[in-house]
PASEKE-831382 format. One line per field, with one value per residue (C-alpha): x, y, z; residue number from 1; residue in one letter. Coordinates in nm, 2 decimals. Layout:
BEGIN
east: (X_...);
north: (Y_...);
up: (Z_...);
lovo: (NUM_...);
lose: (A_...);
END
This chain:
BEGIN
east: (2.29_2.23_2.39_2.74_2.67_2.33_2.32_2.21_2.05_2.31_2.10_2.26_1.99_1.92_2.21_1.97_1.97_1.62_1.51_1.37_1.00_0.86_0.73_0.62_0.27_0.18_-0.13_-0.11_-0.27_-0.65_-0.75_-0.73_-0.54_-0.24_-0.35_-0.07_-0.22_0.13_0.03_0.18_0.09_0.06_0.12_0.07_-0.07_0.08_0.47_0.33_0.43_0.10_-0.12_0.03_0.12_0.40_0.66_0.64_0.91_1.14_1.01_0.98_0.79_0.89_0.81_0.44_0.44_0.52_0.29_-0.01_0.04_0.02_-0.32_-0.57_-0.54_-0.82_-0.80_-1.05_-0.95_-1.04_-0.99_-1.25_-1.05_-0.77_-0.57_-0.41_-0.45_-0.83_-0.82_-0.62_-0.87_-1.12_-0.91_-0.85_-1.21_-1.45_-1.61_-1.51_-1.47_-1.44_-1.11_-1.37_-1.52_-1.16_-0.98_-1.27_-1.30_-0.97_-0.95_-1.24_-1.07_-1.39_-1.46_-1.12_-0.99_-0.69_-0.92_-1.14_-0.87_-0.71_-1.03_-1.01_-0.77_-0.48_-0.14_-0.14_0.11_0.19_0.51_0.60_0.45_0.17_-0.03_-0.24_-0.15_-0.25_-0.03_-0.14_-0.40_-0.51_-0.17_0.03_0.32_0.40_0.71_0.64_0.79_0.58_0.78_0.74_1.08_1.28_1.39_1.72_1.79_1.45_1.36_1.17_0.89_0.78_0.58_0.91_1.12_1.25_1.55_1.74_1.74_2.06_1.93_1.69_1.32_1.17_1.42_1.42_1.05_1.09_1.39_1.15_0.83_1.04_1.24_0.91_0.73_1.04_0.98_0.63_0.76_0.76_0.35_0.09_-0.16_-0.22_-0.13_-0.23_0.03_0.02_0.31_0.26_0.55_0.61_0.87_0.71_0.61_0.76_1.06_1.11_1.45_1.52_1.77_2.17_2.18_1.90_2.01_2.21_1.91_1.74_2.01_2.06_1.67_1.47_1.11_0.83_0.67_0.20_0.07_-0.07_0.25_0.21_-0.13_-0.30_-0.57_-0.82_-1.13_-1.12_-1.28_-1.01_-0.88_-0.69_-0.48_-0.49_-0.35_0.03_0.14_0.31_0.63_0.77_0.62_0.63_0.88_1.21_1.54_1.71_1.49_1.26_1.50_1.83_2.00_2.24_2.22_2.46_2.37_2.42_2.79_3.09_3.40_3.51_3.43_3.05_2.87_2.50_2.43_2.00_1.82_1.77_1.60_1.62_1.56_1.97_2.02_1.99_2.24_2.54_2.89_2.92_2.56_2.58_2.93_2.76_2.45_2.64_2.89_2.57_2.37_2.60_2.67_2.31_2.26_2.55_2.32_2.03_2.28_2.25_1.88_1.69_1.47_1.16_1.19_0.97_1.30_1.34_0.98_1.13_1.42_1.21_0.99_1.24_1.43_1.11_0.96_1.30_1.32_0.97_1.04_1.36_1.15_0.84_1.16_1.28_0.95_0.91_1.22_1.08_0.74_0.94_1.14_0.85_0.62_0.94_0.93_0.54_0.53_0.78_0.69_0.45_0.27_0.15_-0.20_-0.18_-0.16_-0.35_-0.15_-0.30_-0.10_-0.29_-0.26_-0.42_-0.39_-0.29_0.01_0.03_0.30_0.33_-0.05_-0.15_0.20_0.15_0.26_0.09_-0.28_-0.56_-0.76_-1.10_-0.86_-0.81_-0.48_-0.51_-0.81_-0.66_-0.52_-0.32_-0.51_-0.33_-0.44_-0.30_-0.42_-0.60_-0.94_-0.81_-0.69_-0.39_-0.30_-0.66_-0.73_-1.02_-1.27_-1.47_-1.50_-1.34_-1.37_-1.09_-1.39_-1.41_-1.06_-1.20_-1.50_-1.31_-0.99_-1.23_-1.38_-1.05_-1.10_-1.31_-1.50_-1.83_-1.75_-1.98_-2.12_-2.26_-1.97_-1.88_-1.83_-1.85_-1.71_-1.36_-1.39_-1.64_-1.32_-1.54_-1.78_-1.82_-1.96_-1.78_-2.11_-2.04_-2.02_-1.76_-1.83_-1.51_-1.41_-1.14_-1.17_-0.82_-0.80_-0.58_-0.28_0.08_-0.09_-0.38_-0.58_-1.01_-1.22_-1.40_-1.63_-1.76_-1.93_-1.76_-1.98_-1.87_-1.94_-1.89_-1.76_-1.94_-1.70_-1.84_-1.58_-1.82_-1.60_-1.60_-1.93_-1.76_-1.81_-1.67_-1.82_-1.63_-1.72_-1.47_-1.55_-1.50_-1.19_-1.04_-0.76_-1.03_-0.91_-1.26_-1.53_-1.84_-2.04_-2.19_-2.28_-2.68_-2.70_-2.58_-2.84_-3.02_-2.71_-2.62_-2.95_-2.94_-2.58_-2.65_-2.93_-2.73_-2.40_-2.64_-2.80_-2.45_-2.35_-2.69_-2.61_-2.23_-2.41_-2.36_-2.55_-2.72_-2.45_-2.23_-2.29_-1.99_-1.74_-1.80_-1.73_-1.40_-1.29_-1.29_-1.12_-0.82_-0.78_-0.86_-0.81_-0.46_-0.28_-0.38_-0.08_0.12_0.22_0.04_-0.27_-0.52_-0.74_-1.11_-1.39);
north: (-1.06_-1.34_-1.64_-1.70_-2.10_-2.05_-2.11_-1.78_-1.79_-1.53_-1.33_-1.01_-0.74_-0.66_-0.92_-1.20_-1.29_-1.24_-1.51_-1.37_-1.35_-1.25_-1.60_-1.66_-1.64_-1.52_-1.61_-1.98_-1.90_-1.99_-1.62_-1.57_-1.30_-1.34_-1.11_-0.91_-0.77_-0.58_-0.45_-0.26_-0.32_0.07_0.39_0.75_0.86_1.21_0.99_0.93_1.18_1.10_1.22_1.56_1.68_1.82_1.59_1.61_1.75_1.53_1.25_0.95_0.72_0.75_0.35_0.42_0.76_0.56_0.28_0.51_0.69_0.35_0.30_0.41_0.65_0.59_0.93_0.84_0.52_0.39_0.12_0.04_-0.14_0.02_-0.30_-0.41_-0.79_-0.73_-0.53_-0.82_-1.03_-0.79_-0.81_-1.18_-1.28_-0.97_-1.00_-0.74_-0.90_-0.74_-0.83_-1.06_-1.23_-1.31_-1.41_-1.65_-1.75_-1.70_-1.61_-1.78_-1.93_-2.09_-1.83_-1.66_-1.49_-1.70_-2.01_-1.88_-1.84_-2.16_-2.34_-2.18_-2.30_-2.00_-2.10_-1.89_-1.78_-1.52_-1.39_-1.14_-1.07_-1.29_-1.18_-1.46_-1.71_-2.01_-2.06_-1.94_-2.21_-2.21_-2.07_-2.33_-2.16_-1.90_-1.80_-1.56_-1.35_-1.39_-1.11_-0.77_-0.65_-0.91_-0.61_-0.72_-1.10_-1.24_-1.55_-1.71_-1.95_-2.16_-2.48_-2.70_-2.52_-2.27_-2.08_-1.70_-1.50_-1.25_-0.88_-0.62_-0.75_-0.55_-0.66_-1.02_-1.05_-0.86_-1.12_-1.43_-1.33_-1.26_-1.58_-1.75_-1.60_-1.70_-2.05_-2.01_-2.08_-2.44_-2.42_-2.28_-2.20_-1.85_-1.73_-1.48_-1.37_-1.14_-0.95_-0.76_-0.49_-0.45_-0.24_0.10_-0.03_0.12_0.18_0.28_0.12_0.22_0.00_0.08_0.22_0.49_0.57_0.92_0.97_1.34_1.44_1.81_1.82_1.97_1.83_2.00_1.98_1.96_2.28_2.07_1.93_2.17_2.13_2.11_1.95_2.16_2.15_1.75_1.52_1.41_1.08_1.29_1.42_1.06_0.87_0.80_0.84_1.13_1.22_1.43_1.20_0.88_0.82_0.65_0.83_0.47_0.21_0.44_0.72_0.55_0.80_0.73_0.93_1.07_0.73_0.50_0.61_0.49_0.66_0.81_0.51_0.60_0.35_0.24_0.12_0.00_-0.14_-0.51_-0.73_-0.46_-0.56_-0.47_-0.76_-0.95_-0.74_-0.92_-0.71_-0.61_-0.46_-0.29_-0.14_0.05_0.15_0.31_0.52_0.58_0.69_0.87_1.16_1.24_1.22_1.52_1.80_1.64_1.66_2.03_2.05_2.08_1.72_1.90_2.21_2.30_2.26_1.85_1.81_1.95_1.79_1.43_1.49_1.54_1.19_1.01_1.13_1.09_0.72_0.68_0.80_0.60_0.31_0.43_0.45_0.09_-0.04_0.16_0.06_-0.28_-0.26_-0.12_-0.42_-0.69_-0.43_-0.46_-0.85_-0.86_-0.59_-0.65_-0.61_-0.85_-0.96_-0.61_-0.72_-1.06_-0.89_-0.67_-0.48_-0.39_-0.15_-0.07_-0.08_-0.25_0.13_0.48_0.68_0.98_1.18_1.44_1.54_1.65_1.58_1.18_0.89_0.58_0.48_0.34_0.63_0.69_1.05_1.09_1.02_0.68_0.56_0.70_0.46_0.43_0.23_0.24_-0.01_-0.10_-0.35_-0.33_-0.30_0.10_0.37_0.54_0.85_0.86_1.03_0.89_1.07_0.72_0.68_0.32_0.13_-0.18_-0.45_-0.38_-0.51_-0.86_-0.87_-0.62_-0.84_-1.17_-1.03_-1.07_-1.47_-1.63_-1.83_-1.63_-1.55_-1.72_-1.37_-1.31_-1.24_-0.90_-0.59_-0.30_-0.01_0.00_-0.10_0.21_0.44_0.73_0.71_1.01_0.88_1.03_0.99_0.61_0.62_0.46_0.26_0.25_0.03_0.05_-0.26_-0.30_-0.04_-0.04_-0.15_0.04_0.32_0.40_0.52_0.49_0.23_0.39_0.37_0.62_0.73_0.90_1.07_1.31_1.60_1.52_1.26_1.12_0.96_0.82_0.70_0.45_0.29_0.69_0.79_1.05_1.21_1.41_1.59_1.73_1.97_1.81_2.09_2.35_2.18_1.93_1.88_1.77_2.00_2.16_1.93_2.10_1.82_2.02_2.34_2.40_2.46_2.12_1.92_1.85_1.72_1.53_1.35_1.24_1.16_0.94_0.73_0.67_0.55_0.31_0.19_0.13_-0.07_-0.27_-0.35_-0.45_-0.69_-0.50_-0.45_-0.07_0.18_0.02_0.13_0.32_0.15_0.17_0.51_0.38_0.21_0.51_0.71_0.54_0.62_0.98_1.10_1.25_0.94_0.82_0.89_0.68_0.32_0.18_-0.01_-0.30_-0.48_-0.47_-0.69);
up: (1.01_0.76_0.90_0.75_0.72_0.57_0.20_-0.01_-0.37_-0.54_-0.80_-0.86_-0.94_-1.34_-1.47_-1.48_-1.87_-2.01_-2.23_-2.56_-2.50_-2.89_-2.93_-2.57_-2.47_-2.88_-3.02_-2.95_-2.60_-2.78_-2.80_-2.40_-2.25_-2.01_-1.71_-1.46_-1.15_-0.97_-0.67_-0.38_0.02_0.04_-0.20_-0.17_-0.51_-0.44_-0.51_-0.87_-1.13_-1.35_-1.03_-0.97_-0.67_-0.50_-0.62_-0.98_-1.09_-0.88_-1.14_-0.83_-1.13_-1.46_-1.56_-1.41_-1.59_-1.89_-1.84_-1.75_-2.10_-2.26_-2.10_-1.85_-1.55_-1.30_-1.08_-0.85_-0.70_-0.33_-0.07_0.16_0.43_0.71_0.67_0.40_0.42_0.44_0.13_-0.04_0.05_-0.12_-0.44_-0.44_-0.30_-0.40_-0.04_0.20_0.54_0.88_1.15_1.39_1.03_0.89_1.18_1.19_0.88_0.70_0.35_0.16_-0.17_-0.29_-0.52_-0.50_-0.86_-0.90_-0.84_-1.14_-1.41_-1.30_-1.41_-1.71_-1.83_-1.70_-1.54_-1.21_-0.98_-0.67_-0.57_-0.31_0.07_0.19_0.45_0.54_0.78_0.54_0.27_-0.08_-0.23_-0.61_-0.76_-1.00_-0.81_-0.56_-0.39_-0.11_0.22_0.53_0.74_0.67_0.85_0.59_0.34_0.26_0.23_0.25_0.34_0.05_0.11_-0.18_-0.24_-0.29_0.01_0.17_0.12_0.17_-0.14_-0.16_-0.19_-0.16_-0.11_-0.39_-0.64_-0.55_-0.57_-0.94_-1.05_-0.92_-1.12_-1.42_-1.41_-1.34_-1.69_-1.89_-1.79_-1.98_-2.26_-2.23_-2.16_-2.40_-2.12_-2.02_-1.75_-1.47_-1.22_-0.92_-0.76_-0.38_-0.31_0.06_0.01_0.09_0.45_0.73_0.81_0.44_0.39_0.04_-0.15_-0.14_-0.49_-0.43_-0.05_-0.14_-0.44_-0.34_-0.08_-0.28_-0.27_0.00_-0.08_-0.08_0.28_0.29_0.39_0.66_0.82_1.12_1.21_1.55_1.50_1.68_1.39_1.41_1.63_1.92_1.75_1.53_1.88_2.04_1.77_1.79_1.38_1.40_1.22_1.53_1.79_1.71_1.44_1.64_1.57_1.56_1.38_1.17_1.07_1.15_1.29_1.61_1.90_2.14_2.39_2.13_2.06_2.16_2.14_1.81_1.61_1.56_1.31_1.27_1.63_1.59_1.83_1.84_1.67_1.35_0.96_0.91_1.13_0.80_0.62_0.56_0.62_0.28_0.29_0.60_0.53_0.27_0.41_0.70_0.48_0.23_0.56_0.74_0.60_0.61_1.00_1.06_1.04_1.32_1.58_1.55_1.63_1.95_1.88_2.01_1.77_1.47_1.29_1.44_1.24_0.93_0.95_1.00_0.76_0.51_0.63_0.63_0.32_0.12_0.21_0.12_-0.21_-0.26_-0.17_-0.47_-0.70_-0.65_-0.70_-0.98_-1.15_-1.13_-1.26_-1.53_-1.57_-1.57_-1.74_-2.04_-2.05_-2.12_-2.33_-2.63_-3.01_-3.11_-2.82_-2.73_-2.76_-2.51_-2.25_-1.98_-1.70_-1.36_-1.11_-0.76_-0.43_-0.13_0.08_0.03_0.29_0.44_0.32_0.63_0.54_0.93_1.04_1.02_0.83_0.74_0.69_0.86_0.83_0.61_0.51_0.16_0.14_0.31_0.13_-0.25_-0.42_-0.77_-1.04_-1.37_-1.68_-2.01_-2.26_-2.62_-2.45_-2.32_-2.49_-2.44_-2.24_-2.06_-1.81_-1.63_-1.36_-1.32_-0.95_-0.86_-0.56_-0.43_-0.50_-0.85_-0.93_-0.89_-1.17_-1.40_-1.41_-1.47_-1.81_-1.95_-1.89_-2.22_-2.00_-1.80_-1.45_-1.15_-1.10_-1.43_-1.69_-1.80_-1.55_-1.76_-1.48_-1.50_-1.91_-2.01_-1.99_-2.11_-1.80_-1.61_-1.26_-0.96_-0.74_-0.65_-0.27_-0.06_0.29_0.47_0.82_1.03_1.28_1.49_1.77_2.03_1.83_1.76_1.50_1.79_1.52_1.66_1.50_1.28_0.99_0.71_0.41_0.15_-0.09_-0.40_-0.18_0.19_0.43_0.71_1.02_1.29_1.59_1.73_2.08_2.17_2.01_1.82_1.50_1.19_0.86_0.62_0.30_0.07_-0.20_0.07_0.28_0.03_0.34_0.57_0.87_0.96_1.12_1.09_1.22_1.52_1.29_1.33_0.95_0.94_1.06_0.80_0.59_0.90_0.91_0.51_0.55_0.86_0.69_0.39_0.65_0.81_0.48_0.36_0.64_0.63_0.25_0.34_0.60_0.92_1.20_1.33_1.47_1.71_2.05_2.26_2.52_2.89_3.02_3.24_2.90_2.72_3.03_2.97_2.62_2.67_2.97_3.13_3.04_2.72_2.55_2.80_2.66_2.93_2.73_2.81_2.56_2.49_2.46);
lovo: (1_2_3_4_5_6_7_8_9_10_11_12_13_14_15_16_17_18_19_20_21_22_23_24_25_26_27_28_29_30_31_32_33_34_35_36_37_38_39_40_41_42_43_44_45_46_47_48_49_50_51_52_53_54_55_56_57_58_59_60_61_62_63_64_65_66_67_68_69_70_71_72_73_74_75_76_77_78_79_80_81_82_83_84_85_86_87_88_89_90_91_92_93_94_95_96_97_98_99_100_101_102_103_104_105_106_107_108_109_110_111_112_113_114_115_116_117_118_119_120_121_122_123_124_125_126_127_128_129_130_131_132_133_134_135_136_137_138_139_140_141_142_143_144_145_146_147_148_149_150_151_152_153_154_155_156_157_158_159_160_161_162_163_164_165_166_167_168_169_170_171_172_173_174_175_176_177_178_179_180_181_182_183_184_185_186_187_188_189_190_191_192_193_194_195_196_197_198_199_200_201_202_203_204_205_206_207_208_209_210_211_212_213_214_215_216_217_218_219_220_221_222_223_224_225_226_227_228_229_230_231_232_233_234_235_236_237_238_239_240_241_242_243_244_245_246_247_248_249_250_251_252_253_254_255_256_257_258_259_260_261_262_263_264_265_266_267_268_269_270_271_272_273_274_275_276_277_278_279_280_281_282_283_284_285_286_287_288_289_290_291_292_293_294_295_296_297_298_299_300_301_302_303_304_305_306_307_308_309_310_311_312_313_314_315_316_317_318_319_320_321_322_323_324_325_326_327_328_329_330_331_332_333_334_335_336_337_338_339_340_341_342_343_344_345_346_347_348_349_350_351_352_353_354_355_356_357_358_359_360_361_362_363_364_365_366_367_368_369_370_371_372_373_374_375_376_377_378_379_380_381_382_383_384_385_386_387_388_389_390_391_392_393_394_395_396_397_398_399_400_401_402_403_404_405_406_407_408_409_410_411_412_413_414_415_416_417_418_419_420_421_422_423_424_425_426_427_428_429_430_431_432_433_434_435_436_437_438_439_440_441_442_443_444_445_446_447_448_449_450_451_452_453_454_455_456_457_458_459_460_461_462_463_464_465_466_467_468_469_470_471_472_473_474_475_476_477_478_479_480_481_482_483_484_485_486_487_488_489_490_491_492_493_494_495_496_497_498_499_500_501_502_503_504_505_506_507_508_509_510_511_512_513_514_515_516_517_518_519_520_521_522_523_524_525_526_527_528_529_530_531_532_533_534_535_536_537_538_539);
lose: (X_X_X_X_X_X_X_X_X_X_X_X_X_X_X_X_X_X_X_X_X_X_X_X_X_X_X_X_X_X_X_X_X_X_X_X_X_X_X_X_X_X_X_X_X_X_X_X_X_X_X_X_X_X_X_X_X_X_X_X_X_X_X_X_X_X_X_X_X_X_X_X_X_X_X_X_X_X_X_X_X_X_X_X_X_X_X_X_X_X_X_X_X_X_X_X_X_X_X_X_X_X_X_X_X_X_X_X_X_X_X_X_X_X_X_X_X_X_X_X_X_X_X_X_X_X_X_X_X_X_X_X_X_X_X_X_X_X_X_X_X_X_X_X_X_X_X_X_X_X_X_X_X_X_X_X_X_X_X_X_X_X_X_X_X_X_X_X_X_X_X_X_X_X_X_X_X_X_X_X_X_X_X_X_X_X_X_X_X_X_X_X_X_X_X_X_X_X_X_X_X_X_X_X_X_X_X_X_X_X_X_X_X_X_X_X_X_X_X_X_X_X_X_X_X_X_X_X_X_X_X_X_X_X_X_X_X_X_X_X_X_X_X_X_X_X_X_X_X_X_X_X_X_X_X_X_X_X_X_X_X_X_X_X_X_X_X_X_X_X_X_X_X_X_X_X_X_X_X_X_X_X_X_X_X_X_X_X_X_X_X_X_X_X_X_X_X_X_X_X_X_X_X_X_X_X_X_X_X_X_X_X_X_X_X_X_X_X_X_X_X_X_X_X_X_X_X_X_X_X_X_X_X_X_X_X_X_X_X_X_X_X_X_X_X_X_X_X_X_X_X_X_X_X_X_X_X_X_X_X_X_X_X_X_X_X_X_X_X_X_X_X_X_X_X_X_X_X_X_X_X_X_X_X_X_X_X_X_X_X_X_X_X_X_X_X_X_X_X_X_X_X_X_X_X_X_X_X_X_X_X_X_X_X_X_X_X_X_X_X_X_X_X_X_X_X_X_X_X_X_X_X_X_X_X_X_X_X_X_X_X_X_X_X_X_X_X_X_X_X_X_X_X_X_X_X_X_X_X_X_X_X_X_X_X_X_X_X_X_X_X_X_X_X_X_X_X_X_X_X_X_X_X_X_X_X_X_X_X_X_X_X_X_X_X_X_X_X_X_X_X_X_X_X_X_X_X_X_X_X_X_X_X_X_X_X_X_X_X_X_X_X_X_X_X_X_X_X_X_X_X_X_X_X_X_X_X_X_X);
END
């Protein structure tokens, strides 16, 4: 709970009085343009109405919807990284370092973007979660959350202090960068501001408002829910991201069980520490009665059953879209202040995301994976250099965030000035291929280091502590379910595939293939207890 003698910052969500923003940031700003890069820590393209898929007519994101119709839809959007501080670090730094390189070296701000616009001239600032262990350097101001689990009540680090901000993260993070760009008004510098939503990490606590939103709906589930995962490669059965499996009744679905009751007074009973510890009573007197109701039906169902997976799916994915629809609403609401009559043309407005989700797609949750629906991401732009309503096919990788966002600057970048890819709206490339690197394993998701190749065609995986390996015809099996790696008629595509893997690791400045794990090492992660909790480390 939030402690009842700690002060709180009351700032009640969406009452906050906007100052009028028609002359701020106007043409006074010496012909630069004031740059927003919103970002989310993780976002499942298939939540966003302008995307397709199977939730479009539940309309999750009508301010994105809105937004991408003002500008530029970028369809084919990737990350490169299965961590999303390392693929901050791509956007911030353009460099694309490995787990053993960053925990070395930390985040390299030499050269990072907010560093650049400072020098020229640009007013910069950060708000929202901050990954990193070093506090944000090169940002006039920044006001950030270190903790993930810190969803309601945050505790707000900024340069001047610290202090507990009254409400749901998402929103709070919204009301701080909007309060911040009002203050502009007394500065005629540009400015360049980034925002990081957390509030789609697990375990998807949506805010009060939006906790009964969906109830009468029963979602559409992926045709792959059920799977069983015999055409892959066996990380895909070792892992431990499943909904039915590993999603906790208590502090991931929040639902009490039968042990967890006492008497006839049954409330909200989570284990300890949880991120409702930090609801005050007032909070956590409506969450129950909002959650409640909804948990009546699970006690009827045999948790093992085909019909416990449905059931969790449906809990999981509804909170995850709760949690899209917050953050929605809020890019709506800064999107509003920079975007009113009259200054239409000062700004640009980036929306992306550092990873993609799995949305029950092979019966998981989460990312990590080089799977398309971790390594999609949204990319939507507006500003006078795009048209509006576009559609675009142009294939997009995380690293180009960094140079497109700097040719907004009127000074040249250090890398040579203008980076035409994400501007040349019209461009038709989808044949850019994309090096992928997952680089934490063990850890709670299980999920095999791996790296890969994604070409327009196929996908190359190669599951290097186990010496394992996966092909996929995405033309032929868009849901990546049969490996045909081992097919005879194969080889040859497996040869030309494998060159180009190792070229593109040689050109991101890694070494040859990496060479298996002992064979005890490997034993212990697939052999008759692997899926026990009992783990040791690796070299």
């Amino acid at each position: 709970m939030v402690e009842k003698n700690k002060p709180l910052i009351h700032l009640k969500t969406h009452n906050i009085f906007i100052l009028s923003v028609y002359f701020i940031l106007g043409v006074s700003l010496y012909g630069k343009k004031n740059v927003f890069l919103c970002l989310s820590q993780t976002h499942a393209i298939s939540s966003i109405t302008s995307y397709g898929g199977r939730y479009q007519e539940f309309n999750v994101t009508p301010h994105l919807d809105r937004i991408a119709a003002d500008g530029v839809l970028f369809k084919n959007a990737f990350t490169s990284q299965g961590s999303a501080k390392l693929t901050l670090a791509t956007i911030l730094t353009r460099t694309e370092p490995t787990h053993a390189k960053f925990d070395t070296n930390g985040l390299d701000d030499t050269q990072s973007i907010q560093r650049l616009f400072q020098r020229d001239g640009y007013q910069t600032a950060f708000f929202g979660k901050w990954p990193f262990e070093n506090l944000p350097k090169n940002f006039d101001y920044w006001e950030i959350s270190t903790a993930t689990d810190q969803i309601y009540n945050p505790e707000i680090i900024s340069p001047h202090s610290t202090y507990e901000i009254e409400g749901h993260a998402t929103d709070v993070i919204t009301d701080r960068a909007i309060s911040w760009i009002n203050q502009q008004t007394k500065t005629e510098k540009p400015i360049f501001i980034i925002t990081l939503f957390h509030g789609t990490l697990k375990p998807w606590i949506p805010p009060i408002r939006f906790l009964e939103l969906y109830n009468d709906r029963l979602l559409p589930e992926p045709k792959t829910l059920k799977t069983d995962y015999l055409s892959k490669a066996p990380p895909s059965r070792y892992q431990e991201v499943e909904i039915l499996r590993n999603l906790d009744l208590a502090s991931d679905l929040f639902v009490e069980t039968d042990e967890e009751s006492e008497g006839d007074d049954k409330s909200l009973n989570l284990a300890k520490p949880s991120p409702f510890d930090r609801l005050n009573d007032e909070q956590l007197s409506a969450w129950q009665l909002g959650i409640r109701p909804q948990n009546e039906a699970f006690t009827r169902i045999n948790q093992d059953s085909a019909e416990a997976l449905n059931w969790k799916y449906q809990r999981f994915v509804k909170n995850y879209l709760r949690c899209v629809h917050a953050i929605d609403e809020n890019i709506g609401r800064l999107y509003d202040i920079i975007m009113q009559e009259n200054i239409t043309n000062n700004w640009t407005f980036m929306y992306s995301a550092c990873q993609g989700n799995f949305l029950g797609e092979n019966g998981w949750f989460g990312g990590n994976w080089i799977y398309e629906p971790a390594i999609r991401i949204p990319l939507i732009i507006t500003g006078d250099k795009y048209p509006k309503n576009k559609k675009s096919d142009f294939t997009i990788h995380l690293a180009d965030i960094y140079p497109t966002l700097l040719t907004y600057k009127s000074s040249k970048t250090s890398d040579g000035g203008n980076f035409p890819i994400m501007l040349d709206t019209n461009g038709s490339d989808t044949t850019k291929n994309l090096y992928f690197e997952h680089s934490i394993f063990p850890d709670i998701s299980m999920v095999a280091k791996h790296y890969g190749i994604r070409t327009a065609r196929h996908k190359l995986i190669h599951y290097h502590q186990f010496d394992e390996w996966e092909l996929f015809d995405l033309g032929e099996d868009p849901d990546e379910q049969n490996n045909i790696f081992e097919r005879t008629e194969n080889e040859s595509l497996v040869n030309d595939l494998t060159k180009l893997l190792l070229f593109e690791r040689r050109k991101q400045g890694y070494d040859n293939f990496k060479e298996p794990m002992p064979e005890e090492w490997r034993r212990i992660y697939r052999g008759p207890n692997a899926r026990k909790k009992e783990r040791i480390g690796q070299p």
